[in-house]
N, C-alpha and C positions, 0 to 999 in steps of 0.2 A: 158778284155784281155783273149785271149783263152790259151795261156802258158807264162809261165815267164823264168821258168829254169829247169833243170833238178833237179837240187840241193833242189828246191824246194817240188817238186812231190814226190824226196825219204825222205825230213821231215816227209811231209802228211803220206806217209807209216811207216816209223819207228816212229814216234810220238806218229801216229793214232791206229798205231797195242799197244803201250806201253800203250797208256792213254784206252785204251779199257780195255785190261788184268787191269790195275790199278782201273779201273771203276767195273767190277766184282770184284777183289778182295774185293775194299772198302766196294760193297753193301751185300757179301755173309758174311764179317765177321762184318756186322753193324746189319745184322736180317733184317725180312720181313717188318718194319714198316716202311723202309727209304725210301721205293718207294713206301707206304700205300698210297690211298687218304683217309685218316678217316676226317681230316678236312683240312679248309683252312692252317695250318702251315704246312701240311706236302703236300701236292699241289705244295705251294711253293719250298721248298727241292727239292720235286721232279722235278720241272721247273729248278732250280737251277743247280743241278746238269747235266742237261740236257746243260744248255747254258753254262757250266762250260768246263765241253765236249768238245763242240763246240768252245771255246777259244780257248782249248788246241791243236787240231785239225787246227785251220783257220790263229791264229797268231802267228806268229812269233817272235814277242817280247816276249810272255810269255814261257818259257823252259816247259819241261815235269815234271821236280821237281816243281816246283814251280803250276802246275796247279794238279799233283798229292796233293799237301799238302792242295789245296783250295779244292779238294773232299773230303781228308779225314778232314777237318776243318767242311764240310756242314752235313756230316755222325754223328759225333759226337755230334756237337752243336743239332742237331735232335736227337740224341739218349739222349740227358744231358738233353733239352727241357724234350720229350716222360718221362723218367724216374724220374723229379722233377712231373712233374704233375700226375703222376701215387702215388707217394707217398705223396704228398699234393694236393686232390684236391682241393681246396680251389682255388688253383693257374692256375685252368683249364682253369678256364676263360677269363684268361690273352691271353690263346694262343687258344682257342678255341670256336664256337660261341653254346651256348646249342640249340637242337633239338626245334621245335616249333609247335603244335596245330594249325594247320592250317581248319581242316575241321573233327566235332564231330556228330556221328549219324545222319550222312544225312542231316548233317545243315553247312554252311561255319560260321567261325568264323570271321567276316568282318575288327575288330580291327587288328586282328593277319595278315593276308592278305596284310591290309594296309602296316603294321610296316615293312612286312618282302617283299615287293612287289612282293607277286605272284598274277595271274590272276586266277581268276574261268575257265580261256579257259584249264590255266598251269593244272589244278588240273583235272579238266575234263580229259584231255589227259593220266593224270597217272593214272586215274583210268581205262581208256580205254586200257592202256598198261597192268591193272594187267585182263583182258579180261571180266571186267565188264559193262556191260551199264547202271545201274541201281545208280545212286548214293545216294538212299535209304536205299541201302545195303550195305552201308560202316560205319562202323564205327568211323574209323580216316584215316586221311590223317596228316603225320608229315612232315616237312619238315627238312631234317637231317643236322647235321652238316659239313656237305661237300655236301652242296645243294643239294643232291637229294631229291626225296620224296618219303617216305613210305605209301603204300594204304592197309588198313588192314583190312578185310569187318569183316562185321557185323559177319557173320557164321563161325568166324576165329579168334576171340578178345577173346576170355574166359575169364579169368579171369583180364585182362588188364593191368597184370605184366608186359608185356615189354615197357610198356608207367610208367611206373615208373620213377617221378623227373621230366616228361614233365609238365608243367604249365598248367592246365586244364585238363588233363587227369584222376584224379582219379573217380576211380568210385564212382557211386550215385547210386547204385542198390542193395546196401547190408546197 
């Protein structure tokens, strides 16, 4: 249907202007990490609040109060998550997948690869994004906790501190 009512059109607008303002207020006094992609739990959040929005915005059964309290529920529970596992990591795991060795001094690691299904075409490309062609001169390739992948070349690894805690990564040269 291309209108239904008038009545309707000024919900969307007075709603849509409130759960807006509501939607910045929530994310500015919740910190930059609610809209973070650092890993898959906060991805989600971020979709969440997104389709949260989008209720508040589209139906009509759910009021402004009521979609306001399930933003500030999704901000929170995120910040509660974020802030236990910052002080227990132990419990990181629960909500977060660890970074992975995917590709060591110009050799694919084939087990890693498998488990975590990337392709050599995958790994190739990011190296070609970090404007290398050579993949002799790499280093590592990690594949991070919020899927992307890090390409760290050989002339650029020093001392291999920030591969610290990855599985396979410590050095063998000292």
């Amino acid at each position: 249907m291309w209108f239904d009512s008038w009545s309707d059109l000024g919900r969307v607008l007075a709603v849509g202007a409130s759960a807006y303002l509501t939607v910045v207020v929530v994310l500015r006094s919740s910190g930059k990490r609610t809209l973070a992609k650092l890993n898959a739990f906060d991805l989600v959040v971020t979709v969440a609040l997104g389709s949260t929005l989008a209720t508040i915005l589209l139906n009509s059964d759910v009021s402004w109060a009521e979609g306001a309290l399930a933003l500030v529920v999704l901000a929170m529970l995120q910040f509660l998550v974020a802030w236990v596992t910052v002080r227990r990591p132990g419990l990181r795991g629960i909500v977060t997948a660890r970074p992975t060795l995917l590709f060591r001094d110009g050799c694919a690691i084939t087990a890693a690869l498998k488990e975590q299904r990337v392709t050599m075409d995958e790994i190739r490309q990011a190296v070609r994004a970090t404007g290398s062609g050579d993949l002799s001169a790499i280093a590592a390739v990690v594949l991070e906790s919020d899927g992307s992948l890090s390409v760290i070349p050989a002339e650029k690894v020093g001392d291999w501190s920030s591969l610290t805690g990855i599985g396979g990564a410590a050095r063998t040269d000292v």
